[in-house]
C-alpha positions as CSV (number, residue, x, y, z in Angstrom):
1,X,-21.8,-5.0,56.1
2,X,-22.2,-2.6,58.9
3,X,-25.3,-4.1,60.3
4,X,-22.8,-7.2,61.6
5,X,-21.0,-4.7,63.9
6,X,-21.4,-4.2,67.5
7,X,-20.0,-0.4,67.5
8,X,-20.0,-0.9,71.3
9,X,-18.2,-3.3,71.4
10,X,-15.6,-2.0,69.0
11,X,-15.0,1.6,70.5
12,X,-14.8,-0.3,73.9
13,X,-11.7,-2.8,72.3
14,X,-10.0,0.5,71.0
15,X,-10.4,2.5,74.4
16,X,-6.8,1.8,75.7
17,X,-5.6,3.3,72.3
18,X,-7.5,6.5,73.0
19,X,-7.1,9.7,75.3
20,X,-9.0,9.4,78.5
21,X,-10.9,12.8,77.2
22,X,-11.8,11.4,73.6
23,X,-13.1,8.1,76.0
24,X,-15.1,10.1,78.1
25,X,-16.5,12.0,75.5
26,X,-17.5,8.9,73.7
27,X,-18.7,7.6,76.7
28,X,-21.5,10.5,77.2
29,X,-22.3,11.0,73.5
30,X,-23.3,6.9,73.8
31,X,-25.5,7.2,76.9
32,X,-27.1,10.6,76.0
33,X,-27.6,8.7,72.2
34,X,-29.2,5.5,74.3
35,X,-31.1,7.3,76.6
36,X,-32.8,9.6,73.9
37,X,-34.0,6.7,72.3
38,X,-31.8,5.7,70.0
39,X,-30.3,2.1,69.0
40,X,-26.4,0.9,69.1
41,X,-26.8,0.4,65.3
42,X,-28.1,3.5,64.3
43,X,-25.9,5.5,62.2
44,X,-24.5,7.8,64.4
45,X,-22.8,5.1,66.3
46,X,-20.8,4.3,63.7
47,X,-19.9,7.4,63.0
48,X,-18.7,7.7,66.5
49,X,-17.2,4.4,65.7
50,X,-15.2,5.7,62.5
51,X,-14.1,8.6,64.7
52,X,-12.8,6.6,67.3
53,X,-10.9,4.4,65.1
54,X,-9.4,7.3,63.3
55,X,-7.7,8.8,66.8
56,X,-6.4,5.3,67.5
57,X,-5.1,5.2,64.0
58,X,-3.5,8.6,64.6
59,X,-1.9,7.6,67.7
60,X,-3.0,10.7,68.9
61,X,-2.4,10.5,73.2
């Protein structure tokens, strides 16, 4: 179950697999997502999740 996950804390275990820019650009989408209002286990941060593991997956540097 999602609900269990920390997306945080997973995106932040896969940054050293992921291009500085893609890290950054998590990075902002998280704090402007945080700072709007919204929670670390809403939705959208696991879709940034999903994406995040999908570049590391790729090996795309």
């Amino acid at each position: 179950m999602e609900s269990t996950i920390n997306p945080i804390y997973e995106i932040n275990r896969l940054a050293d697999q992921l291009p500085l820019p893609v890290v950054q650009d998590l990075h902002q989408r998280i704090a402007d997502w945080l700072s709007s209002g919204g929670n670390y286990d809403d939705p959208y941060m696991f879709q940034q999740l999903r994406y995040a593991q999908r570049v590391a997956k790729e090996g795309v540097k």
